[in-house]
N, CA and C atoms of all chains as a GROMACS GRO file, in nm:
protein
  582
    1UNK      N    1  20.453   1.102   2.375
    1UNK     CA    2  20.387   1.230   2.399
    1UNK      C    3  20.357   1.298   2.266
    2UNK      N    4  20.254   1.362   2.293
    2UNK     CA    5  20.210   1.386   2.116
    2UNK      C    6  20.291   1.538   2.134
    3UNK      N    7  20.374   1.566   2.007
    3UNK     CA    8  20.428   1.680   1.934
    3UNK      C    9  20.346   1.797   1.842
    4UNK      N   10  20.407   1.903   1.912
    4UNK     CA   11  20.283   1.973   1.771
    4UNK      C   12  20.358   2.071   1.732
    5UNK      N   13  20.412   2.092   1.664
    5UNK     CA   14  20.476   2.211   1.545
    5UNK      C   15  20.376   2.354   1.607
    6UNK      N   16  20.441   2.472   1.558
    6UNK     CA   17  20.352   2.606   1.602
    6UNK      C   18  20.263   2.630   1.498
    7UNK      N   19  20.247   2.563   1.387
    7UNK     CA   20  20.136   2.586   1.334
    7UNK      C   21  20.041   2.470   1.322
    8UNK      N   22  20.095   2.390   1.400
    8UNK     CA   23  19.998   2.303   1.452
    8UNK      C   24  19.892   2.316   1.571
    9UNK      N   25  20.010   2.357   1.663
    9UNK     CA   26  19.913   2.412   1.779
    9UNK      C   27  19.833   2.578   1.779
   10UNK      N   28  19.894   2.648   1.690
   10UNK     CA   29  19.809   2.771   1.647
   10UNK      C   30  19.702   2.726   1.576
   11UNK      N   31  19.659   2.610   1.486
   11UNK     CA   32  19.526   2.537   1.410
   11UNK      C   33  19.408   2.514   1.517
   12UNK      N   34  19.491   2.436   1.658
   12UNK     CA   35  19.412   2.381   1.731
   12UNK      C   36  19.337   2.468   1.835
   13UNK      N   37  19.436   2.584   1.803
   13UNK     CA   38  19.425   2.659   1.960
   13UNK      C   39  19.305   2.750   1.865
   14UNK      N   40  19.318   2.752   1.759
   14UNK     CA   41  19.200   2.881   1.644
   14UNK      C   42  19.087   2.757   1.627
   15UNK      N   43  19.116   2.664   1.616
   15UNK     CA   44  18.944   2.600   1.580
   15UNK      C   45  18.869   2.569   1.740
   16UNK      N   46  18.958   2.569   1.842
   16UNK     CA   47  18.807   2.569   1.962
   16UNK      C   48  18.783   2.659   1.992
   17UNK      N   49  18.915   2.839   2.000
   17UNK     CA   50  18.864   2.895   1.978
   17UNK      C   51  18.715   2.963   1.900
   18UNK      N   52  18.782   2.967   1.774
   18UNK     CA   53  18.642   2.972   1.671
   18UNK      C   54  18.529   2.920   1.702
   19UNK      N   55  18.485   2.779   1.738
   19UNK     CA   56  18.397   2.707   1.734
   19UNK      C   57  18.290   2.763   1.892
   20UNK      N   58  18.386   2.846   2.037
   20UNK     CA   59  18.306   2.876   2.112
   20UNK      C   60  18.247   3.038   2.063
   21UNK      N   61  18.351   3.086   1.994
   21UNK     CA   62  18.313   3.276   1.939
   21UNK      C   63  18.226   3.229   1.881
   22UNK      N   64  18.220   3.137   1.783
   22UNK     CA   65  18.063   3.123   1.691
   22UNK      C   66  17.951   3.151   1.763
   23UNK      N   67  17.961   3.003   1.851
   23UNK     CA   68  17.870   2.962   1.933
   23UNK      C   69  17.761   3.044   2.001
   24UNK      N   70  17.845   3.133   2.066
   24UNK     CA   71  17.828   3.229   2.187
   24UNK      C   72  17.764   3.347   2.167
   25UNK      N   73  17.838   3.394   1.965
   25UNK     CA   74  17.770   3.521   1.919
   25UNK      C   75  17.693   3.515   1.842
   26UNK      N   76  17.651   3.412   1.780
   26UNK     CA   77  17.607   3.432   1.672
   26UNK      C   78  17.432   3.337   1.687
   27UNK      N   79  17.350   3.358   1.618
   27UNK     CA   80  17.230   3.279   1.663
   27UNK      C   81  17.200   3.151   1.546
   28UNK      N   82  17.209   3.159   1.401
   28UNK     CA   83  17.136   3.074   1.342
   28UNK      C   84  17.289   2.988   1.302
   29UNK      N   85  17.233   2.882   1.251
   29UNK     CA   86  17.384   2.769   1.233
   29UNK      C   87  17.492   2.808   1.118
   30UNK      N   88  17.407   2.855   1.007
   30UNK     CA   89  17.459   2.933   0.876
   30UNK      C   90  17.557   3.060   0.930
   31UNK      N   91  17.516   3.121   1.040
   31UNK     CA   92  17.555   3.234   1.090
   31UNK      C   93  17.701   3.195   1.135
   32UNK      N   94  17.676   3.083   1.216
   32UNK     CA   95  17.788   3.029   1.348
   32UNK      C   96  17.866   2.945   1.261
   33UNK      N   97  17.842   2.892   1.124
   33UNK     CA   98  17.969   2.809   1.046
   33UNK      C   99  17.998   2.913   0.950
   34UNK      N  100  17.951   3.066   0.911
   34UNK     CA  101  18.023   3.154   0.871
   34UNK      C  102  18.121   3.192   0.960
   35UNK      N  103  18.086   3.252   1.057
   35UNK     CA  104  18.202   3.335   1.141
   35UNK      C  105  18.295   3.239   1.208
   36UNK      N  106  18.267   3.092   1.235
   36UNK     CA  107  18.378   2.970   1.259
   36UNK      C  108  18.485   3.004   1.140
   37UNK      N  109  18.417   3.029   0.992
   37UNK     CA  110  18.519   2.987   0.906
   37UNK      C  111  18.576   3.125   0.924
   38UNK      N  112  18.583   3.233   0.932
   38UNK     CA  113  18.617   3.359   0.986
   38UNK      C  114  18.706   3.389   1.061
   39UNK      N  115  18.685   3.325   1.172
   39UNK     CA  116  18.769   3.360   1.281
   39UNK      C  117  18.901   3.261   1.266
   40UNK      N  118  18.835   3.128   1.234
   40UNK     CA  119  18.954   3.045   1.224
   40UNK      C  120  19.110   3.073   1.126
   41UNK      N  121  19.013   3.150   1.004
   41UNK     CA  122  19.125   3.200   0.871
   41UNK      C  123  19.205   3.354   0.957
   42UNK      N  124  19.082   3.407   1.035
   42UNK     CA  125  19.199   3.490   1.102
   42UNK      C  126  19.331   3.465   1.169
   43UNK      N  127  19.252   3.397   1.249
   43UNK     CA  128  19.357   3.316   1.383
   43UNK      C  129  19.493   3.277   1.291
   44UNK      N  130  19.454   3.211   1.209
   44UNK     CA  131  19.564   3.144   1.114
   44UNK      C  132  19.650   3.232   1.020
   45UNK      N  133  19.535   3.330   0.992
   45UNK     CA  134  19.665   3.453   0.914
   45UNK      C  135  19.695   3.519   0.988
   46UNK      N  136  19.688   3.563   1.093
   46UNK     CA  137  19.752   3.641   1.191
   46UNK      C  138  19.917   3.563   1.230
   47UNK      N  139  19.856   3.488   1.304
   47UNK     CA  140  19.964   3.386   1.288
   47UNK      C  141  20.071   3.437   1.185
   48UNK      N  142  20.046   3.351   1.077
   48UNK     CA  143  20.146   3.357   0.995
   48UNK      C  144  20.178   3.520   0.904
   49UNK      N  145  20.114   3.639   0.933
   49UNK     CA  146  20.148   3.763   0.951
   49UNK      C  147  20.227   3.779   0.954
   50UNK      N  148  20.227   3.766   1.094
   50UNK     CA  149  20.295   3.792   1.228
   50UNK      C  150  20.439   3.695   1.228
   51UNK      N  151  20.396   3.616   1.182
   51UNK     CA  152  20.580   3.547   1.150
   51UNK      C  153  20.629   3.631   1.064
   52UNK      N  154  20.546   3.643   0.949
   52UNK     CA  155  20.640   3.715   0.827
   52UNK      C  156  20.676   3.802   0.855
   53UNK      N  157  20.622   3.918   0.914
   53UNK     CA  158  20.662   4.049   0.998
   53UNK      C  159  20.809   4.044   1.024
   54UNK      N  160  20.796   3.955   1.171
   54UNK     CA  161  20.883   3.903   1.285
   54UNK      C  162  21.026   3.861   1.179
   55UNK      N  163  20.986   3.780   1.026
   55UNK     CA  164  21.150   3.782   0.977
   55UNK      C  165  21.174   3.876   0.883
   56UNK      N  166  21.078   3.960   0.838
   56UNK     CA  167  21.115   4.066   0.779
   56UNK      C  168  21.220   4.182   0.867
   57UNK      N  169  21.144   4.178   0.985
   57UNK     CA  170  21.206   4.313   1.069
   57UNK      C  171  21.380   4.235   1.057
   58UNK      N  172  21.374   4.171   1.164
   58UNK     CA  173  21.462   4.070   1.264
   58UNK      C  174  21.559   3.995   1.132
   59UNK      N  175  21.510   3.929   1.039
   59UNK     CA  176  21.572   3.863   0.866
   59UNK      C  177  21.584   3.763   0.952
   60UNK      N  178  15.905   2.184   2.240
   60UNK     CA  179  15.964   2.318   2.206
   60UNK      C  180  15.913   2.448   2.251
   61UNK      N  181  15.746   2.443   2.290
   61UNK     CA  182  15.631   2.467   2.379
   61UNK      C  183  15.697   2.405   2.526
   62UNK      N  184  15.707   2.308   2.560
   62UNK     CA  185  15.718   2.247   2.674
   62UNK      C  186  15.859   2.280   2.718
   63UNK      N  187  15.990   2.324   2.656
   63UNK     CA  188  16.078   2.346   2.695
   63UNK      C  189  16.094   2.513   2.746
   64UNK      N  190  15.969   2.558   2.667
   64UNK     CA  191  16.002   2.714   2.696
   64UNK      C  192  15.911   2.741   2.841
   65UNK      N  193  15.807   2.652   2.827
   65UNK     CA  194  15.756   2.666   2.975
   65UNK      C  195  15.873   2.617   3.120
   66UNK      N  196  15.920   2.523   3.047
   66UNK     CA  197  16.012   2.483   3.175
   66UNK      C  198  16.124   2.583   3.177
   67UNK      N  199  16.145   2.666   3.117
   67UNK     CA  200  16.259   2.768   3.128
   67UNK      C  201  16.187   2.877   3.181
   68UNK      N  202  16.084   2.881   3.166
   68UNK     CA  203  15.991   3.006   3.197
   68UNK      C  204  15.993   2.975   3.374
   69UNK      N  205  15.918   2.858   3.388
   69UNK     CA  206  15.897   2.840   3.519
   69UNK      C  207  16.064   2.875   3.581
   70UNK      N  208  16.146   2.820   3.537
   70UNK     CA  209  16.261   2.807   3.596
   70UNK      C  210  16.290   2.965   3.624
   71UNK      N  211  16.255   3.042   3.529
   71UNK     CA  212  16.348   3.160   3.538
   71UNK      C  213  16.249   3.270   3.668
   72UNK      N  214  16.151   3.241   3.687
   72UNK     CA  215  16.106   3.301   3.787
   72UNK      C  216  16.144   3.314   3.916
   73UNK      N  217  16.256   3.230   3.946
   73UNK     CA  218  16.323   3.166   4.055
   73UNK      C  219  16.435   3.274   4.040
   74UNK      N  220  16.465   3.371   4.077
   74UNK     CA  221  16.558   3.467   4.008
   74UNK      C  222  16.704   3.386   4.057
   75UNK      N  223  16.680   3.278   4.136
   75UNK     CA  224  16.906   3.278   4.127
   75UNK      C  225  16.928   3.123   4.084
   76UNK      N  226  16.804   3.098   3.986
   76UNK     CA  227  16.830   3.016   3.885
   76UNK      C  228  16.962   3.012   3.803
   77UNK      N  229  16.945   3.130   3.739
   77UNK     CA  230  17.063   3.119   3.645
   77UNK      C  231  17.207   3.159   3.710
   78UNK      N  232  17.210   3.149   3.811
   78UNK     CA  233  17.315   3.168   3.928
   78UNK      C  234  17.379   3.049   3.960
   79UNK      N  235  17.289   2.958   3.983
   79UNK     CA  236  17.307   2.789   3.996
   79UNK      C  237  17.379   2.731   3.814
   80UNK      N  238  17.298   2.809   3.773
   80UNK     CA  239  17.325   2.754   3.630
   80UNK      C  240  17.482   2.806   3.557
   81UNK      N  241  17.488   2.908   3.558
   81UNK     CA  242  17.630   2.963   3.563
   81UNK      C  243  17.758   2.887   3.707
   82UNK      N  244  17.704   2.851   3.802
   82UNK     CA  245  17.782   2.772   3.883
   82UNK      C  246  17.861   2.644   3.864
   83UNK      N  247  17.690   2.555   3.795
   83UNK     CA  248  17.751   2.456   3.737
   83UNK      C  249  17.858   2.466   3.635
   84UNK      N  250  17.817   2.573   3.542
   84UNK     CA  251  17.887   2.611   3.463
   84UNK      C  252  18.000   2.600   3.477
   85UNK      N  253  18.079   2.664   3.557
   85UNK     CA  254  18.187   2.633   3.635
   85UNK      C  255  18.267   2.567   3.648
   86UNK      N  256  18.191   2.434   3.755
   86UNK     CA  257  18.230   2.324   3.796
   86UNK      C  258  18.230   2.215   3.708
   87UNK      N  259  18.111   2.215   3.555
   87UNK     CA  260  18.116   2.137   3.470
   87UNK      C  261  18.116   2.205   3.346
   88UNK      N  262  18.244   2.221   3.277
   88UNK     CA  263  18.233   2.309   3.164
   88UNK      C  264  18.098   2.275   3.046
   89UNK      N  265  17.999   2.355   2.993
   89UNK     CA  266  17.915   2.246   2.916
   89UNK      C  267  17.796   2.239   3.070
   90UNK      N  268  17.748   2.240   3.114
   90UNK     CA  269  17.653   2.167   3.217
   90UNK      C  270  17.544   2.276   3.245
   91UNK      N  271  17.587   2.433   3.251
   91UNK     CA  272  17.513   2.499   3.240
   91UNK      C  273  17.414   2.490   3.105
   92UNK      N  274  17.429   2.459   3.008
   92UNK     CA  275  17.380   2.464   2.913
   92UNK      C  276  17.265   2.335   2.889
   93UNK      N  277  17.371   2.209   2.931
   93UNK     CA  278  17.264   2.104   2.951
   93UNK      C  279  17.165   2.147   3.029
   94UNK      N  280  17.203   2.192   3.149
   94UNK     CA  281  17.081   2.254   3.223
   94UNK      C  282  16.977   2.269   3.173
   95UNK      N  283  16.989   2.350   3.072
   95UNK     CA  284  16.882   2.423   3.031
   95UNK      C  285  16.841   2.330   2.870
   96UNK      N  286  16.892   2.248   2.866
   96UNK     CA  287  16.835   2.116   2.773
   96UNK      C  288  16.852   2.212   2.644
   97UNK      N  289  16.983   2.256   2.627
   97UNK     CA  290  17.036   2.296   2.509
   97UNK      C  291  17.161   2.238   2.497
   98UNK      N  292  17.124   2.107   2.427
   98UNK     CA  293  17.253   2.004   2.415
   98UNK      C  294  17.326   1.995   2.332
   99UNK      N  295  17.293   2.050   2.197
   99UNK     CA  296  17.410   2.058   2.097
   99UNK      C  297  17.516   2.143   2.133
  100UNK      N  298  17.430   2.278   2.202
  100UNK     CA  299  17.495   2.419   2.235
  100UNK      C  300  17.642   2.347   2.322
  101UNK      N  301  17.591   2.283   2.423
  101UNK     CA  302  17.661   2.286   2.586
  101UNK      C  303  17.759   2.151   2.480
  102UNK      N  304  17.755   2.061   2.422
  102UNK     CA  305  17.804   2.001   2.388
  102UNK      C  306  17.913   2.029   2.294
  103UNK      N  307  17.929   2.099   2.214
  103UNK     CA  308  18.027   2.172   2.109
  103UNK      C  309  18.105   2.252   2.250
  104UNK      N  310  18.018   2.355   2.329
  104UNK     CA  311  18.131   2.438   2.466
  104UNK      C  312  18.190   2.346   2.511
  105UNK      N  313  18.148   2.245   2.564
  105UNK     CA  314  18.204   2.158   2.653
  105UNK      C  315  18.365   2.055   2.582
  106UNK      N  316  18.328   2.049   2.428
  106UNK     CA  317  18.394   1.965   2.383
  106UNK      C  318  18.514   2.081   2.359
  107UNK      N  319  18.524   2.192   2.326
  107UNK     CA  320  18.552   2.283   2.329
  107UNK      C  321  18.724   2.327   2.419
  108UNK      N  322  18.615   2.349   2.496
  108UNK     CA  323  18.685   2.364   2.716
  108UNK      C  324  18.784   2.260   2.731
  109UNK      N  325  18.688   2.175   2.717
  109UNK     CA  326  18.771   2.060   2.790
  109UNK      C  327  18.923   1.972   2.680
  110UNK      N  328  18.858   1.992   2.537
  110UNK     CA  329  18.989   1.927   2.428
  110UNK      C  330  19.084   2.028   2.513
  111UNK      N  331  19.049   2.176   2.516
  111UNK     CA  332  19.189   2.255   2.489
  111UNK      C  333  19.228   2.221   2.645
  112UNK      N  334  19.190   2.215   2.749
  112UNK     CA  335  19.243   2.165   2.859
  112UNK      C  336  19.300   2.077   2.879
  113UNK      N  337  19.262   1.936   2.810
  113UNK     CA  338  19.331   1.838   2.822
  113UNK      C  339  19.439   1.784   2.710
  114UNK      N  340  19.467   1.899   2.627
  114UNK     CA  341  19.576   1.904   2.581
  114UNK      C  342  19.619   1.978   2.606
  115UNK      N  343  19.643   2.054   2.698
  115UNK     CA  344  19.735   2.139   2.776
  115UNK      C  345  19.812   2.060   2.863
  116UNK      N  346  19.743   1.979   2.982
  116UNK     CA  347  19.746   1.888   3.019
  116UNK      C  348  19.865   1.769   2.941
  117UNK      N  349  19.827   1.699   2.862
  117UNK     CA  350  19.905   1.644   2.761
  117UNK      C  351  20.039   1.692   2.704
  118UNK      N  352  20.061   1.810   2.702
  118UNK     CA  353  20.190   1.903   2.609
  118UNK      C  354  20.242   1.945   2.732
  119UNK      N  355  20.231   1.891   2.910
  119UNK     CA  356  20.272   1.918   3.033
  119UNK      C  357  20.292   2.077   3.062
  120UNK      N  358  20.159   2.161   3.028
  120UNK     CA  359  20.169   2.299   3.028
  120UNK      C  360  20.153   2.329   3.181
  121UNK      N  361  20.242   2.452   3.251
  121UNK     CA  362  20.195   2.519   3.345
  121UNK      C  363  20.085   2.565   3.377
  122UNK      N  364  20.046   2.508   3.503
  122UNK     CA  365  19.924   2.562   3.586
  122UNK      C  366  20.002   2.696   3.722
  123UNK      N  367  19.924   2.830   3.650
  123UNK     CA  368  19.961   2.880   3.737
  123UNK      C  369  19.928   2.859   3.870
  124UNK      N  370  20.072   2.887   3.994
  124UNK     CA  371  19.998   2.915   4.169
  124UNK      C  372  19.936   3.073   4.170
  125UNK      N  373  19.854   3.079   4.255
  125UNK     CA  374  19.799   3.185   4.322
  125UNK      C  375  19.923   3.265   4.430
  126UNK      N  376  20.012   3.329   4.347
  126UNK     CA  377  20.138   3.341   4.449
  126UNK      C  378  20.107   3.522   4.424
  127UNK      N  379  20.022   3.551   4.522
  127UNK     CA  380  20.011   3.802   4.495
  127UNK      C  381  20.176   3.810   4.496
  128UNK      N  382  20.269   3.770   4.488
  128UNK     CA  383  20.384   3.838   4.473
  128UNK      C  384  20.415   3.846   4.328
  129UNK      N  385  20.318   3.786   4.216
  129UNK     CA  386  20.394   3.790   4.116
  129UNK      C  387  20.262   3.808   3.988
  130UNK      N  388  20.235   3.923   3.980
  130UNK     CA  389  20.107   4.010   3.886
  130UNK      C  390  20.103   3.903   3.792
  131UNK      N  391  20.243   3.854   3.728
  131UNK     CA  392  20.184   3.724   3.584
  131UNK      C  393  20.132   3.621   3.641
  132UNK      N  394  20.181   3.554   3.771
  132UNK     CA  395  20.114   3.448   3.790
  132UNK      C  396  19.982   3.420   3.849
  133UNK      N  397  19.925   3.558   3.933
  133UNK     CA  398  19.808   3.578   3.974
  133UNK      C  399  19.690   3.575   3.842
  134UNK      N  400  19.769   3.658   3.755
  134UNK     CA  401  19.709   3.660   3.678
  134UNK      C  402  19.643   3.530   3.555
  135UNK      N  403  19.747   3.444   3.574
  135UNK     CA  404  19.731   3.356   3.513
  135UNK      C  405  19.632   3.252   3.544
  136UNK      N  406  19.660   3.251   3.734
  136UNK     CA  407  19.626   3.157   3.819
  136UNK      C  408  19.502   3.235   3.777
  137UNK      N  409  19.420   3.305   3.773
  137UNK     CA  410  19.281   3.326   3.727
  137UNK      C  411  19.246   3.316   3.631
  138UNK      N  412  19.342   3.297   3.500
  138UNK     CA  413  19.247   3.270   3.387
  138UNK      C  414  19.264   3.128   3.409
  139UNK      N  415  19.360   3.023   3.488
  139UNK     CA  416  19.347   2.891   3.466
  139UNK      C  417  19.197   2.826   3.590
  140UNK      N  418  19.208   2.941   3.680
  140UNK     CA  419  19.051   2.878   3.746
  140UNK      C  420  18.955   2.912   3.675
  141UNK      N  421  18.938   2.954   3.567
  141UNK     CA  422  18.818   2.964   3.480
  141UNK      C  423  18.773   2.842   3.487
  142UNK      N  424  18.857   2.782   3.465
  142UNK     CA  425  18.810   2.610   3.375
  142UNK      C  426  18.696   2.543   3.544
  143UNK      N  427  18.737   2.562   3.625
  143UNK     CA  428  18.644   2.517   3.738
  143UNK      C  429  18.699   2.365   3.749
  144UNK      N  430  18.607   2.279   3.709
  144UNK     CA  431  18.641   2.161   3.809
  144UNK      C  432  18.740   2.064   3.711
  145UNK      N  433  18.772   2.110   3.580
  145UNK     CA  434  18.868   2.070   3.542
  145UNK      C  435  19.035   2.138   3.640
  146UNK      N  436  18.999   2.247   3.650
  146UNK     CA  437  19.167   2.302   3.727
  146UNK      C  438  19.174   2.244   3.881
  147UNK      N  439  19.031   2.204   3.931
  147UNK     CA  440  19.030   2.160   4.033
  147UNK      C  441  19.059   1.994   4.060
  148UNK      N  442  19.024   1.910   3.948
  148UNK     CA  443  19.078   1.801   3.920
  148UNK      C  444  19.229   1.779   3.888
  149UNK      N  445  19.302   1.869   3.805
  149UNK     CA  446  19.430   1.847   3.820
  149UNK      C  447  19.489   1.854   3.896
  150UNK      N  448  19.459   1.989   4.008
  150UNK     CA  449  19.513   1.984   4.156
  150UNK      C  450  19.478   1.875   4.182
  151UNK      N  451  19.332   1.830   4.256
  151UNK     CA  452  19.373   1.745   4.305
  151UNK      C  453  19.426   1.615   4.305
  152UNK      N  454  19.428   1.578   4.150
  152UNK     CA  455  19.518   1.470   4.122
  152UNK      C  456  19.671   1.488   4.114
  153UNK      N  457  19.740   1.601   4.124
  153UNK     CA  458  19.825   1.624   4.188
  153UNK      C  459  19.977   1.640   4.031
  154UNK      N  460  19.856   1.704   3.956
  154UNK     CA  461  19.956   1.759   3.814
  154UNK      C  462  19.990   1.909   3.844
  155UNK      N  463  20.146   1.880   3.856
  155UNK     CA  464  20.228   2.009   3.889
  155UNK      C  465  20.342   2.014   3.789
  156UNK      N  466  20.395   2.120   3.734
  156UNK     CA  467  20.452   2.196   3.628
  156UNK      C  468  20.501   2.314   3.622
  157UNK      N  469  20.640   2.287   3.729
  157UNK     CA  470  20.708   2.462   3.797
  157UNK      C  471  20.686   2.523   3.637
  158UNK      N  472  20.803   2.505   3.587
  158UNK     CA  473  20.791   2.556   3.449
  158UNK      C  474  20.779   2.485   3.339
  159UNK      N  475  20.745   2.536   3.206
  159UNK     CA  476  20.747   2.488   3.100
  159UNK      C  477  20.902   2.401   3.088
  160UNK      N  478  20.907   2.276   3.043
  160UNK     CA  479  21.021   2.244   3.004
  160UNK      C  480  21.098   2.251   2.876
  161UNK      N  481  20.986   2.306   2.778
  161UNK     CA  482  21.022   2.318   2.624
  161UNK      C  483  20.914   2.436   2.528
  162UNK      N  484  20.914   2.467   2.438
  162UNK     CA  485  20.840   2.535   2.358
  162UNK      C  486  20.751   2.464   2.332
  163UNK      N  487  20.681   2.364   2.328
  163UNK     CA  488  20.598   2.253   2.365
  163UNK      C  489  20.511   2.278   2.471
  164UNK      N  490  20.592   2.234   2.517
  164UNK     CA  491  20.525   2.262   2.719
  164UNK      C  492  20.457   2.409   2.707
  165UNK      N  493  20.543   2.501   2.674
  165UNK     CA  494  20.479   2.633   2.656
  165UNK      C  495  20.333   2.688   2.584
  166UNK      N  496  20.338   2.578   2.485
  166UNK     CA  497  20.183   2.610   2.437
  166UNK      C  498  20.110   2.532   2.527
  167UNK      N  499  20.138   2.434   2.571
  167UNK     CA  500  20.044   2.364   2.711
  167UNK      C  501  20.006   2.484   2.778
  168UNK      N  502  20.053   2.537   2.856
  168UNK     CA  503  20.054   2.583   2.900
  168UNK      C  504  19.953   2.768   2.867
  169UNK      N  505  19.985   2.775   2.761
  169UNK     CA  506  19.828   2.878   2.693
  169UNK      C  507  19.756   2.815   2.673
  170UNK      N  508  19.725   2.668   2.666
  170UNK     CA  509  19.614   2.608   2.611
  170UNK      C  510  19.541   2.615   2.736
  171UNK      N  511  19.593   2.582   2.889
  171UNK     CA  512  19.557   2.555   2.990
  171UNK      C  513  19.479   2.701   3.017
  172UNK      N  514  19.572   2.837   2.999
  172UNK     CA  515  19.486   2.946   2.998
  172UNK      C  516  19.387   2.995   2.935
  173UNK      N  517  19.380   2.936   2.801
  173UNK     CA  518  19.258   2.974   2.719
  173UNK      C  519  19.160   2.909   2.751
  174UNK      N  520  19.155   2.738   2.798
  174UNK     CA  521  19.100   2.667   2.833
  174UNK      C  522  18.965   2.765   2.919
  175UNK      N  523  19.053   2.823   3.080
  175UNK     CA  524  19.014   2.883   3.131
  175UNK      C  525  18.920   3.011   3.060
  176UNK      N  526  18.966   3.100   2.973
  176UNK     CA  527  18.885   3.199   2.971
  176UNK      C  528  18.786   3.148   2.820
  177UNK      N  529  18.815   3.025   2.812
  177UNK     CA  530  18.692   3.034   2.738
  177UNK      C  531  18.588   2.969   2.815
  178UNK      N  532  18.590   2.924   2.927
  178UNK     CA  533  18.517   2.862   2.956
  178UNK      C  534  18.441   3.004   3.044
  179UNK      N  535  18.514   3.137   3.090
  179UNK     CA  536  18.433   3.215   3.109
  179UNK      C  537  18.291   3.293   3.028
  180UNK      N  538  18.376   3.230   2.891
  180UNK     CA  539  18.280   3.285   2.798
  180UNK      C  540  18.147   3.173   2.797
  181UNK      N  541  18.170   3.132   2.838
  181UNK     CA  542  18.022   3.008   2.841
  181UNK      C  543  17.967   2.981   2.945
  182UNK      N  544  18.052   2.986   3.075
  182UNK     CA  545  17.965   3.058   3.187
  182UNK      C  546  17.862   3.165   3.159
  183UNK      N  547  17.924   3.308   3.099
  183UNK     CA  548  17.811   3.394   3.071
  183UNK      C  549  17.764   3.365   2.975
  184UNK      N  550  17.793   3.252   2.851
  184UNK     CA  551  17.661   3.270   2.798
  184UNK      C  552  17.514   3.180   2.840
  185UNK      N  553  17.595   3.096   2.968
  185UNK     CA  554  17.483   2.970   3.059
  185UNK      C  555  17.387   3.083   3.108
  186UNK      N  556  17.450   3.198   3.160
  186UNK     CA  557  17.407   3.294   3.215
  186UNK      C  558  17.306   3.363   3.182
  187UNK      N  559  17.339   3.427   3.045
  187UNK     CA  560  17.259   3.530   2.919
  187UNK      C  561  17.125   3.412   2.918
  188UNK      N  562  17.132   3.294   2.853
  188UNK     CA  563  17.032   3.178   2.812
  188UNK      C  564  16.951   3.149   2.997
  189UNK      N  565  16.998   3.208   3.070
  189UNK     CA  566  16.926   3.193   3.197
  189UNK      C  567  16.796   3.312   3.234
  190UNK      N  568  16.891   3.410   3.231
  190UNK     CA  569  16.819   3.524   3.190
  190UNK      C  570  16.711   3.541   3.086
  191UNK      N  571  16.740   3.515   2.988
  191UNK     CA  572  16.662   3.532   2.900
  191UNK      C  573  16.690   3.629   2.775
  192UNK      N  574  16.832   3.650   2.802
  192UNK     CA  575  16.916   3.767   2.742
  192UNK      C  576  16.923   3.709   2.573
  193UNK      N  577  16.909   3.590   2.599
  193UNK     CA  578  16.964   3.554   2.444
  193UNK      C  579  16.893   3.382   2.427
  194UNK      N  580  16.836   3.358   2.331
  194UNK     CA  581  16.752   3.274   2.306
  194UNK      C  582  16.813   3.124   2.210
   0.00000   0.00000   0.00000
């Protein structure tokens, strides 16, 4: 059974994300592989934010 | 490119065209879009929908029941019928998953829900491209 670490499956779960938000909002291709790379670096720093947060508060 | 806009033209005069088209949508994540012979589009949604579903699937994530006694699982049970005839294929092939068995299983199990609401998002946009809302 395939394994995925949480920042593995937070990668996977932000790039199909990303790839339909592009899709959906945006019109020219330049447009839709800007905001892919966008959303995806969000998804991913949020993420890891949000950990740092979580052991700052908590240690 | 002429000839495709006439056939969308003709099509859209039919007002519950894009009704059918958002249906398929549905039932074939990606299909509304082929519909309308926008294949890269429906092809990236579709590949989309369906990876994160079937690795949900794969990581043995919960499919919510439709049980009104319990607001999370109703709730869930609707973002996982988003997906249409993928959630309807796992029923009926008969993939069941009381609970998550691991932190593993657990992201299955959002994957299975996102699955779902993204595939709402491409329903309406089969929809918008039916209309004429968005080109």
């Amino acid at each position: 059974m395939l394994q995925l670490n949480h920042l593995e499956a937070a990668a996977i779960f932000a790039f199909f994300t990303s790839i339909v938000f592009a899709i959906i909002t945006k019109d020219t291709v330049r447009d839709r592989l800007v905001y892919f790379g966008w959303c995806f670096a969000a998804f991913l720093g949020v993420v890891v934010g949000l950990g740092w947060l979580m052991k700052l508060a908590h240690g | 490119m002429a000839k495709r806009t006439e056939l969308l033209e003709a099509e859209r005069t039919t007002n519950f065209m894009p009704y059918l088209m958002a249906a398929a949508a549905w039932v074939v994540p990606g299909a509304g879009h082929f519909w309308q012979r926008r294949w890269g589009r429906g092809a990236l949604l579709a590949l989309s929908v369906v990876g994160m579903f079937v690795l949900g699937l794969i990581a043995r994530g919960k499919i919510y029941p439709c049980n009104p006694a319990d607001i999370v699982d109703i709730a869930g049970w609707l973002a996982d019928v988003g997906a249409g005839g993928l959630y309807l294929a796992a029923k009926f092939l008969g993939y069941e998953v009381p609970e998550p068995s691991s932190a593993y299983a657990d992201y299955g199990s959002k994957f299975l829900l996102t699955a779902g609401l993204l595939n709402m998002l491409v329903i309406m946009d089969a929809f918008d491209l039916g209309i004429g809302r968005k080109k």
